[in-house]
Every structure is written in structure tokens, then in C-alpha cells.
Backbone as numpy.savetxt, mean C-alpha at the origin, in Angstrom:
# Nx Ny Nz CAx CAy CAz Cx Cy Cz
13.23 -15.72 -4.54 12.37 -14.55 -4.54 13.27 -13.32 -4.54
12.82 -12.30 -5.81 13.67 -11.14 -5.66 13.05 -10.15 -5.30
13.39 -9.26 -4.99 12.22 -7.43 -4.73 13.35 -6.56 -5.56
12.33 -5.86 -5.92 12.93 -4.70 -6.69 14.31 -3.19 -6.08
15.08 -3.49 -6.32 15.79 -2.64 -5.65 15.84 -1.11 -5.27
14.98 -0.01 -5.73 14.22 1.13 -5.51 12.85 0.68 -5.43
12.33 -0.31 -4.90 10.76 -0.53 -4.74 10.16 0.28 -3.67
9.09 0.78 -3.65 8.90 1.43 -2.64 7.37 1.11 -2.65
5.90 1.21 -1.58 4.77 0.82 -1.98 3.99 1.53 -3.25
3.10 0.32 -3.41 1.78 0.76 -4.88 1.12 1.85 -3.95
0.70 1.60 -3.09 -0.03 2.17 -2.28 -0.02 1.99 -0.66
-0.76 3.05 0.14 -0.72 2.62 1.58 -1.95 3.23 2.42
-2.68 2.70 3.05 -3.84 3.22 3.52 -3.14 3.75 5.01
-3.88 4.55 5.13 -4.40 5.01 6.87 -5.48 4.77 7.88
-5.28 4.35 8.99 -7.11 4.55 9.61 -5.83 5.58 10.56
-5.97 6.68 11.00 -5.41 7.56 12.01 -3.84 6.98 11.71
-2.89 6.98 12.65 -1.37 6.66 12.86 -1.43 5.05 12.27
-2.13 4.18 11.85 -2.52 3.07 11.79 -2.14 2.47 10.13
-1.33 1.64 9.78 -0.79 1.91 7.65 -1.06 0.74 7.45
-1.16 0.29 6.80 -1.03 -0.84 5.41 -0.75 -0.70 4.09
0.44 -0.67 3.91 1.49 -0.59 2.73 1.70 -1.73 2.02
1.19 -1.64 0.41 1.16 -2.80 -0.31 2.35 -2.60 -1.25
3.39 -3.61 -1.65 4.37 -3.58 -2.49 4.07 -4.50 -2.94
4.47 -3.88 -4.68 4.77 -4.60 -5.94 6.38 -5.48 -6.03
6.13 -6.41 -6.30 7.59 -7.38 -6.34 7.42 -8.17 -7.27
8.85 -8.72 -7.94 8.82 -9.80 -8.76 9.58 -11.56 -8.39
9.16 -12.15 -8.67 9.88 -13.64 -8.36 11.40 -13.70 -9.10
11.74 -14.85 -9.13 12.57 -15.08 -9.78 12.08 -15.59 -11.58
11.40 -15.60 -11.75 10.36 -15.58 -13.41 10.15 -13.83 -13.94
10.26 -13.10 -12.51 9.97 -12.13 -13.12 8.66 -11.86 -13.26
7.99 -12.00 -12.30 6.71 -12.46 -12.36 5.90 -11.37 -11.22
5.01 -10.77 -11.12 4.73 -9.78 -10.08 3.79 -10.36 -8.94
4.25 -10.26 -7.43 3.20 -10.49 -6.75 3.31 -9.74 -5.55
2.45 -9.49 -4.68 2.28 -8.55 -3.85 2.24 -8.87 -2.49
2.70 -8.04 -1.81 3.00 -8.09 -0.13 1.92 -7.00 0.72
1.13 -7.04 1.58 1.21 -5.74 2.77 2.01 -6.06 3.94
2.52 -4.83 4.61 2.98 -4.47 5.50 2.03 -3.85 6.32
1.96 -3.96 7.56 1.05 -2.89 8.38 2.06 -2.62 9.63
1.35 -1.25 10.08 2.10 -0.76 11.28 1.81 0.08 11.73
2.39 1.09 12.24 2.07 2.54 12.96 3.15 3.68 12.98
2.65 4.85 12.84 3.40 5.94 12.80 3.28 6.38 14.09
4.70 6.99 14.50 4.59 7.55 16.04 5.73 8.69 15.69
5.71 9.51 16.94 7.03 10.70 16.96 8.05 9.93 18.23
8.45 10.03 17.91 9.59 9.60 19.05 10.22 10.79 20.08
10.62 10.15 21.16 11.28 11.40 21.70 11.67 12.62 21.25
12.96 12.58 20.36 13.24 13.64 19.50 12.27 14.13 18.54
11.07 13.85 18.37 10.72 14.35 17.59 10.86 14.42 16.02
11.41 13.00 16.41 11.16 12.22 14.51 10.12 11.50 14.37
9.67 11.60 13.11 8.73 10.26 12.94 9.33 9.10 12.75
9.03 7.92 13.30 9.42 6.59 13.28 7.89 5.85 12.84
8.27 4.58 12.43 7.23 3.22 12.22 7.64 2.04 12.97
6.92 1.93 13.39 6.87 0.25 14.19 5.55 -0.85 13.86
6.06 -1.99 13.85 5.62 -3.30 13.08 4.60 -3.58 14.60
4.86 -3.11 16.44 4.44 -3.38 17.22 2.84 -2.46 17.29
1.84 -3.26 17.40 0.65 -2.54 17.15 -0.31 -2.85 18.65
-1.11 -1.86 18.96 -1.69 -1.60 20.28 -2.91 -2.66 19.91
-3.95 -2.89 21.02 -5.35 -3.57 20.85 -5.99 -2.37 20.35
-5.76 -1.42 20.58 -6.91 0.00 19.52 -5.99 -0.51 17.91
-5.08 -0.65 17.52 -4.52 -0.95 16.53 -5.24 -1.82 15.75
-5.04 -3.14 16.64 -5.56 -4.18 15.57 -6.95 -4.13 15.81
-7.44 -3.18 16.13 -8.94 -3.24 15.83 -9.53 -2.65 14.20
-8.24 -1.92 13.88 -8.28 -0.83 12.61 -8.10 -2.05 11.44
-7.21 -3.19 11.45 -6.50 -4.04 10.61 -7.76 -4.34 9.48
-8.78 -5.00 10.63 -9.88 -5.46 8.99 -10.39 -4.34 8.07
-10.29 -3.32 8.09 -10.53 -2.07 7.50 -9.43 -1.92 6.09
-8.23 -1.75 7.24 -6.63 -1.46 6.06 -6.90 -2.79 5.39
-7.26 -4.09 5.95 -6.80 -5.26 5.26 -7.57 -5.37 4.36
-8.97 -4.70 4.18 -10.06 -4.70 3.37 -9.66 -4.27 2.03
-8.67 -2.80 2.43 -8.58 -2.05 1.38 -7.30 -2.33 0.81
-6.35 -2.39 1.42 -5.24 -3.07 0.85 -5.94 -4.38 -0.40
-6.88 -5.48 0.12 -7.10 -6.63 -0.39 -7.36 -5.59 -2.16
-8.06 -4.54 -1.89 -8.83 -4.14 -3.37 -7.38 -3.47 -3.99
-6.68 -3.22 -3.05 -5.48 -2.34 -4.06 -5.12 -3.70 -5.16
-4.48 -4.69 -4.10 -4.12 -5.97 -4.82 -4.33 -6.32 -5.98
-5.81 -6.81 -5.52 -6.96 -7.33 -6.86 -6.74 -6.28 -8.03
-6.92 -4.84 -8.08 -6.66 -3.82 -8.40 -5.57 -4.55 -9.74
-4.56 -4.11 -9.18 -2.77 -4.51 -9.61 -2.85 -5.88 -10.28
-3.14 -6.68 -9.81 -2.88 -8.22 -10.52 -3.92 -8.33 -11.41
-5.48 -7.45 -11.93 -6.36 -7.26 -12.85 -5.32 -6.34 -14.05
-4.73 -5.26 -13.90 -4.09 -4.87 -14.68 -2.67 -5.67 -15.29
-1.97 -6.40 -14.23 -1.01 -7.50 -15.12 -1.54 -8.32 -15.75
-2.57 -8.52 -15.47 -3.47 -10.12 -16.15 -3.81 -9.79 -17.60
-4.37 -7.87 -17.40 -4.54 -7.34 -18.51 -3.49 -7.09 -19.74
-2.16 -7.22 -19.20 -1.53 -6.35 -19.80 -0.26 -7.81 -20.51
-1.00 -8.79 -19.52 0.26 -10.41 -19.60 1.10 -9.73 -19.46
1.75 -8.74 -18.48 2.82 -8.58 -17.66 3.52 -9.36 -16.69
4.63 -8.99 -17.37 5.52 -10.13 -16.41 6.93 -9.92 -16.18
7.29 -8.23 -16.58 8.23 -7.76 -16.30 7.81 -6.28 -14.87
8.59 -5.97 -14.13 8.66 -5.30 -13.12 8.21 -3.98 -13.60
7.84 -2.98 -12.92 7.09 -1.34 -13.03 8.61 -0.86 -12.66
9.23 0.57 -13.50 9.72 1.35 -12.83 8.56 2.24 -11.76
9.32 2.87 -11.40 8.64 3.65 -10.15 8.14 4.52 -11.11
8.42 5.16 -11.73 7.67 6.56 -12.23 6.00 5.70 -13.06
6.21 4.56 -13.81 5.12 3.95 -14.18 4.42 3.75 -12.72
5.06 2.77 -11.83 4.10 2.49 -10.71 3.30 3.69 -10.17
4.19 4.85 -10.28 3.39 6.35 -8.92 2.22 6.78 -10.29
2.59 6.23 -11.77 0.98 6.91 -12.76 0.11 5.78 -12.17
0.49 4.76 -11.90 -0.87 3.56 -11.71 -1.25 3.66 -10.48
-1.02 4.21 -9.51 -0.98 4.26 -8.01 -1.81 5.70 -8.00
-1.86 6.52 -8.85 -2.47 8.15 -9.17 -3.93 7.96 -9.81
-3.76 6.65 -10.99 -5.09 6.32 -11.47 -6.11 5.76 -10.79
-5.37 4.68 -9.44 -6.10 3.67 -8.53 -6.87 4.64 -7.90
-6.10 5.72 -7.21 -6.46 6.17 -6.08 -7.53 7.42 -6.92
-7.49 7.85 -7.83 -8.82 8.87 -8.20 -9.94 7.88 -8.82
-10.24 6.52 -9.51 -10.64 5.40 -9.48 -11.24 4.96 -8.21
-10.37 5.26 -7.15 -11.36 5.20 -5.90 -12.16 6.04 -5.58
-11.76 7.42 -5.55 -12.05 8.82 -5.19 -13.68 9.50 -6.40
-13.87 8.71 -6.96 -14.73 8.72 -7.84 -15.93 7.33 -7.35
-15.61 6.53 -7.49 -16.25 5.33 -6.63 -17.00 5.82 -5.38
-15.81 6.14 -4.29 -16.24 6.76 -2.90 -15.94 7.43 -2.39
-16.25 9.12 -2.81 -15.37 9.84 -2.27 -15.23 10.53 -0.84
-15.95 9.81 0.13 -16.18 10.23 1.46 -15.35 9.26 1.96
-15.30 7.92 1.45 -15.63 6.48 2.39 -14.34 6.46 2.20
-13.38 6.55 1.56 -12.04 5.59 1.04 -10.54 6.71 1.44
-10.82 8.31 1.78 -9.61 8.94 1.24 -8.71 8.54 2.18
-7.18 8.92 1.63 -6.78 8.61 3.05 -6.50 9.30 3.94
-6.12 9.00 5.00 -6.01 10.41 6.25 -4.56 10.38 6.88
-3.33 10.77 6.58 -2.30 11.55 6.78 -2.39 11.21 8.58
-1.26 10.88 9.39 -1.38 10.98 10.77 -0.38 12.29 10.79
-1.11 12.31 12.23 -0.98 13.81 12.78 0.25 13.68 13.16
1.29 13.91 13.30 2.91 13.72 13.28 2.71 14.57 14.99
């Protein structure tokens, strides 16, 4: 299994400080399949933002929500390789146009229900 070496996520939801970050990757075929990550944004002492993988019981109460929407980013992404019989990797500048189309594609769909919400640093 390889990952792309400037990969960075398709997308990443919020419920408050609360993420699910989906990345695009390829196998060793070259082949695309997808990961989430979830976690949390916090400030740290100094007053950096940090992420941690360690999540509160208010946390994983948020998960079936991100995991909901993450699931549609997915489906999303692997409908357009299926479309496209892709089977070579996205540069980033292609991935951030398909990640721009998803997300107003949503924003048109639902535009109350879906945006995302930025944590308060």
C-alpha cells in the first residue's frame, strides 16, 4: 500500500472542534481508495492549534454524524473514478477542483443542513 506523497484530505467535516478527514490514496495497482481520520482540534497551552486522535464521550457522540458525511464524500469520489475508469492518482490542484465541486453539490442539495463549521481556535 502506497499514499501519495503531498496528499493531503478530499475533504473534512466539522461538528464544533470535532473532524473527519477523508483521504484519497492509491495501492500498489495504482488504484484509488479511501481512508477517514477523525479527531479534535484544541489550543494548547501556548496557544497553538494542535489535533488529537484522543476524543471525549461529548466527542464520540458527534462521530455518527461526521461518519455519515464522510461515508457520502467517499461514495461521492469512488462514483467519479468508476466514472472516469480511473486508476491513476489526483494531483492536488485536480483534487482541491473536485473537493470545490463536492462541496457546492452539497451546498445546493442542503444548504442549512451540511456546511461546515470552522472551530473556534
Amino acid at each position: 500500500m502506497s499514499t501519495n506523497a503531498t496528499n493531503s484530505p478530499v475533504d473534512t467535516h466539522f461538528d464544533g472542534p470535532t473532524f473527519a478527514k477523508v483521504w484519497r490514496n492509491t495501492n500498489q495497482n495504482n488504484e484509488p481508495f479511501y481512508n477517514t481520520t477523525v479527531g479534535r482540534i484544541y489550543t494548547d497551552k501556548n496557544g497553538d492549534t494542535q489535533e488529537t486522535r484522543n476524543l471525549s464521550d461529548g466527542d464520540l457522540l458527534k462521530l455518527p454524524g461526521l461518519a455519515a458525511r464522510a461515508r457520502e464524500t467517499v461514495r461521492h469520489f469512488k462514483a467519479q473514478d468508476r466514472q472516469r475508469g480511473q486508476t491513476q492518482s489526483h494531483g492536488n490542484s485536480h483534487a482541491q477542483t473536485e473537493r470545490e465541486q463536492f462541496r457546492q453539490s452539497r451546498q445546493r442539495q442542503a444548504p442549512a443542513q451540511d456546511q461546515e463549521q470552522s472551530p473556534q481556535p
